[in-house]
C-alpha positions in Angstrom: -5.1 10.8 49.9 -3.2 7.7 47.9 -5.8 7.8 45.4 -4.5 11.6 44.7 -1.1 10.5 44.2 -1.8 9.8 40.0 -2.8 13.4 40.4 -6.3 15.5 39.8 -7.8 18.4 38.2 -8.9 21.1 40.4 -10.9 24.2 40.2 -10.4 27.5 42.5 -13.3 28.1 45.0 -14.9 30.6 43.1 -12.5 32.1 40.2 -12.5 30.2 37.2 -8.9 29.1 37.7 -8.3 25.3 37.3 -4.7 23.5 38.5 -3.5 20.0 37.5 -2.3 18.6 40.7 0.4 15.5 39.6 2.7 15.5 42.6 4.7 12.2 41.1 6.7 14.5 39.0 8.8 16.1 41.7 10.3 14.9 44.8 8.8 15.5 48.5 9.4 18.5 50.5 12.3 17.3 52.3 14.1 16.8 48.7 13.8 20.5 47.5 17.0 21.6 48.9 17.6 22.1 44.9 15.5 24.6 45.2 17.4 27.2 46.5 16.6 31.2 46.5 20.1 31.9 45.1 20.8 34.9 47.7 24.5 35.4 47.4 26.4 37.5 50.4 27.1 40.6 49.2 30.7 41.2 48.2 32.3 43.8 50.0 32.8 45.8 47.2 29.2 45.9 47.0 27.0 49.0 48.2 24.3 48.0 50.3 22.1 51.0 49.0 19.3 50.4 52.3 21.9 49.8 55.1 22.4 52.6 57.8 24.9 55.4 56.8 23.6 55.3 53.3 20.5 57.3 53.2 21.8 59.7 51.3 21.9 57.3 48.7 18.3 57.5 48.3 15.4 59.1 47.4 14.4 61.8 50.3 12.9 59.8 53.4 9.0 59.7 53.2 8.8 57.8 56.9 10.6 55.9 59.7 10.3 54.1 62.5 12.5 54.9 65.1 14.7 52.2 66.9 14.4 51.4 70.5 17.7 53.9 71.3 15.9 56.8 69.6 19.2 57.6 67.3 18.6 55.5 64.3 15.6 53.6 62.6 14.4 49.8 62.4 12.2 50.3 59.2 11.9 53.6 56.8 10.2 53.9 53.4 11.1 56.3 50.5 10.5 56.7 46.3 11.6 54.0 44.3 14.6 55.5 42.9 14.0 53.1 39.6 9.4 53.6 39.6 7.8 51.5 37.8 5.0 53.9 38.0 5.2 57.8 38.6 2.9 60.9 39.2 3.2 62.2 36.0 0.8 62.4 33.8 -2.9 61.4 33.9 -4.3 58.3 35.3 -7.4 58.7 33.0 -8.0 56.4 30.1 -8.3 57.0 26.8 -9.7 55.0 23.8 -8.8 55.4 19.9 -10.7 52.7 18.8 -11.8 49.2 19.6 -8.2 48.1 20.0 -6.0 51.1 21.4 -6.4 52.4 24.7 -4.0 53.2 27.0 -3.2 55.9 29.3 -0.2 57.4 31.4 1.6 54.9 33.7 0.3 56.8 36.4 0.9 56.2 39.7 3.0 56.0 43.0 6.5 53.5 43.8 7.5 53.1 47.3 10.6 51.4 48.8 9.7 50.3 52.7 13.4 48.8 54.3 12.3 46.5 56.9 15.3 46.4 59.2 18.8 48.4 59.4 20.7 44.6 59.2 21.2 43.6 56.0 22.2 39.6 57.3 18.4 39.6 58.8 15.7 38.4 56.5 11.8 38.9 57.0 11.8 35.2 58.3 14.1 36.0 60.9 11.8 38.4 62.5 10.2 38.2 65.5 6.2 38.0 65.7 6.9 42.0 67.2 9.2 43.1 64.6 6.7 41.9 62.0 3.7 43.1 63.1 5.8 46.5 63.2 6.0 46.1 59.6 2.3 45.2 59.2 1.4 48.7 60.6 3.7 50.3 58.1 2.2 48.5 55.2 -1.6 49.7 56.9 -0.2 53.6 56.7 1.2 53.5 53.3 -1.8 52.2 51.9 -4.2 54.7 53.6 -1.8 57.5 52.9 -1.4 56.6 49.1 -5.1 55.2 48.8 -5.9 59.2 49.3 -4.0 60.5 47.1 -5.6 61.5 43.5 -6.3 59.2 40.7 -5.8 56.4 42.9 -8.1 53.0 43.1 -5.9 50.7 44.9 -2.5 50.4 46.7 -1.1 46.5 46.4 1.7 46.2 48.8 4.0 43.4 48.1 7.5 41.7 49.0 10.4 39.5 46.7 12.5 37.2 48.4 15.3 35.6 46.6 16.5 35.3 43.1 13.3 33.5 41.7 11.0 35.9 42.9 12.6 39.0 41.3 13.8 40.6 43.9 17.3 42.5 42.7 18.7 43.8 45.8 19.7 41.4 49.0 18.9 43.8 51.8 15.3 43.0 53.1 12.6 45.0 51.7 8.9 45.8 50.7 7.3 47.7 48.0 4.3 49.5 47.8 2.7 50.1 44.0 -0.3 52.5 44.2 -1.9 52.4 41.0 -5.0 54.0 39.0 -6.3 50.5 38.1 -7.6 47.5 40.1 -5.1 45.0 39.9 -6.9 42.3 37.7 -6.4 39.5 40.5 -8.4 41.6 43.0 -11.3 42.5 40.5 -11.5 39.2 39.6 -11.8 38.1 43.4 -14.5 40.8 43.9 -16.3 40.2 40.7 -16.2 36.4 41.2 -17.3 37.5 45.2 -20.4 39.4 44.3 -21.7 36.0 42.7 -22.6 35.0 45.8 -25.2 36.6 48.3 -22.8 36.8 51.2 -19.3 36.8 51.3 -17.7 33.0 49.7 -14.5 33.3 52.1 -16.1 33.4 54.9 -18.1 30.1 53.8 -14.4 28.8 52.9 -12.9 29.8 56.2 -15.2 27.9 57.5 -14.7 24.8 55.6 -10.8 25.0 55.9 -10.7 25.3 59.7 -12.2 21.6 59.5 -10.0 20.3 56.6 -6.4 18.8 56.0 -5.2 21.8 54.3 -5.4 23.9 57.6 -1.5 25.4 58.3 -2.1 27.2 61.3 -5.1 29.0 63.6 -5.6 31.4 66.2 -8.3 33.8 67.7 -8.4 36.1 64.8 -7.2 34.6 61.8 -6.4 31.0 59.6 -3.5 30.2 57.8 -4.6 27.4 54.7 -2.8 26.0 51.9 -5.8 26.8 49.0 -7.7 23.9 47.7 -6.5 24.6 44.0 -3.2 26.2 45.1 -1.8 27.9 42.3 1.8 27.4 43.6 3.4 24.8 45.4 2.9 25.1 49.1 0.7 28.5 48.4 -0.5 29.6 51.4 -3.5 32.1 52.9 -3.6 33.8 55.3 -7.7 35.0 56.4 -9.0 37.0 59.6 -11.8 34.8 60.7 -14.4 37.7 61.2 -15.3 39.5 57.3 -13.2 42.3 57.4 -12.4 44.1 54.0 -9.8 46.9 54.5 -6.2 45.6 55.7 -5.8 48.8 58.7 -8.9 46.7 60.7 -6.8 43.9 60.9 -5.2 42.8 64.2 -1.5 43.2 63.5 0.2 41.3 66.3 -2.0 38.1 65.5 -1.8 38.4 61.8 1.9 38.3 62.7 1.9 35.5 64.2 0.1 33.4 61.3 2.9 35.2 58.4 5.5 34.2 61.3 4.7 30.6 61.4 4.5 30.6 57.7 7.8 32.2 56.4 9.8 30.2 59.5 8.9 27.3 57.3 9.1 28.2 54.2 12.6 29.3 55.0 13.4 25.8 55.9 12.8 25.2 52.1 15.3 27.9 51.5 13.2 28.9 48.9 11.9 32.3 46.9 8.7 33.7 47.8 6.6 36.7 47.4 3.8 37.7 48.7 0.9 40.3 48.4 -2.3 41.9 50.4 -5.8 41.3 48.7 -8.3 43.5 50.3 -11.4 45.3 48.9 -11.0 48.5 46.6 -13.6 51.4 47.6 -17.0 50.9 47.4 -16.8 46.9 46.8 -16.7 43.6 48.6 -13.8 41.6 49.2 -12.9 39.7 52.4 -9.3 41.3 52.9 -6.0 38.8 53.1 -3.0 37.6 52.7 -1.4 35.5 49.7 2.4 33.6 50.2 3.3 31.9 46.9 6.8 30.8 47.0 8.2 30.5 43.6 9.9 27.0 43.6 8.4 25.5 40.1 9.4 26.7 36.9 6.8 27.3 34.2 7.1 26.2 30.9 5.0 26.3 27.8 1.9 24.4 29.3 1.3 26.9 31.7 2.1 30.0 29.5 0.8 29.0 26.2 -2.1 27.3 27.6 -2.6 29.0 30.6 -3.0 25.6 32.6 -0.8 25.0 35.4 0.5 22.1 37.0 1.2 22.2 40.3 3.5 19.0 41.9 2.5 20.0 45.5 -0.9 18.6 47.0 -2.1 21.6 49.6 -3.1 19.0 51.7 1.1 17.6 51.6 2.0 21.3 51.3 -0.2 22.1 55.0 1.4 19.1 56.9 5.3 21.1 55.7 3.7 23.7 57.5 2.8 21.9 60.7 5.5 20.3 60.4 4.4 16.9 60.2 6.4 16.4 56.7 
């Protein structure tokens, strides 16, 4: 690894992604307390729109689960009172010419609270509470994936200032769209290349290499070997499964467990998404964490480069916590 430390050049497993790896220019995981996620307590004069009491501040409840008394909830989901996309419309394309197409932003905007305590963050869950919320994430995307006009459904969380969540209280969103996300295709585009699935060949790899975070019977937690993030992290089930409801919840839960409990030491914004396969193609389903610690500047936006000061393989021993 010492021979690393002037940095390298590195190229995703099979996307034509490459990441300059120069891990002088920052400091070492135990020096980012600058990095903060800038979550202030909310004020008292503030209105915590998701907490218990203020439903009626929403948009009309789509689901909930109940709590363990029976008389309130521990996660519900609803509209997006502020959609980014909406039902309106029509999700088909049209095309002027070579250089104007466009169509309606069609699609669905879900708000899914994750717990009634607004002082309890996803990383203060337990391995039961968030498989919980795993299986809500599983409905909403089968319910939304059959609804009309539809191709994919990319849940997604924001935690902390840098990640662009907006409201304190802990929450998901689900976007169901009439496009592919361009991430995904280019995952299942880059996946057909191959005559059998590359992830599981790289699952296979990873289990055996200093980038391995965590492992247990059904799935792999990795930092990626051109992580485009510092300490980006996947989460993989070991078998090749494509759609996100065959997954096994309470052990998935226990990999996104291990993983947010120390990212939280970094005190640090994340988000993270679900990657799985669109109808009728391949992709070996997962899970991406990318905490948003660095800030981008012109190399990585006008040249689309990135530089990343974070080795995986230093970024996998945080996550054992060997660092």
């Amino acid at each position: 690894m010492e021979e690393l430390r002037k940095g390298e050049l590195r190229k995703d497993y099979i996307l034509d992604n490459w990441v300059y790896f120069v891990p002088g220019r920052k400091t070492r995981p135990r020096e980012l307390h600058s990095h903060k996620h800038s979550l202030s307590v909310p004020s008292a004069k503030r209105i915590d729109f998701f907490a218990p009491g203020n439903e009626h501040l929403c948009p009309p409840e789509i689901g909930r689960i109940p709590d363990k008394n029976g008389s309130g909830w521990s996660i519900r989901w609803f509209e997006n009172k502020f959609p980014a996309l909406t039902p309106e419309g029509s999700p088909d394309i049209f095309r002027e010419n070579d250089f104007f197409v466009h169509s309606s932003n069609f699609g669905f905007h879900e708000i899914i609270v994750e717990t009634p305590n607004n002082e309890k963050q996803l990383h203060d869950f337990s391995v039961e509470e968030t498989a919980q919320l795993l299986r809500v994430y599983s409905e909403r995307i089968l319910a939304l994936g059959k609804k009309d006009g539809i191709k994919y459904v990319l849940v997604f969380k924001n935690f902390g200032a840098k990640s662009g969540a907006s409201i304190i209280h802990s929450h998901s969103q689900v976007i169901a769209t009439s496009l592919i996300p361009p991430i995904v295709a280019k995952k299942v585009s880059a996946s057909n290349k191959f005559i059998e699935c590359p992830y599981c060949r790289i699952i296979e790899a990873e289990k055996h290499s200093p980038r391995l975070c965590f492992e247990n019977e059904f799935g792999i937690a990795f930092c990626p070997y051109a992580s485009v993030y510092n300490y980006e992290c996947w989460i993989f089930p070991k078998s090749h499964l494509e759609r996100f409801e065959d997954f096994d919840f309470e052990k998935t839960a226990e990999l996104l467990y291990k993983v947010l409990a120390r990212l939280k030491k970094l005190d640090a914004s994340y988000c993270f998404a679900i990657h799985y396969a669109p109808k009728g193609s391949r992709l070996h389903a997962h899970i991406v964490v990318m905490p948003q610690i660095a800030t981008w500047g012109g190399f990585e936006r006008g040249g689309g480069f990135v530089i990343n000061t974070v080795l995986p393989e230093d970024a996998a021993r945080f996550y054992r916590g060997e660092e």
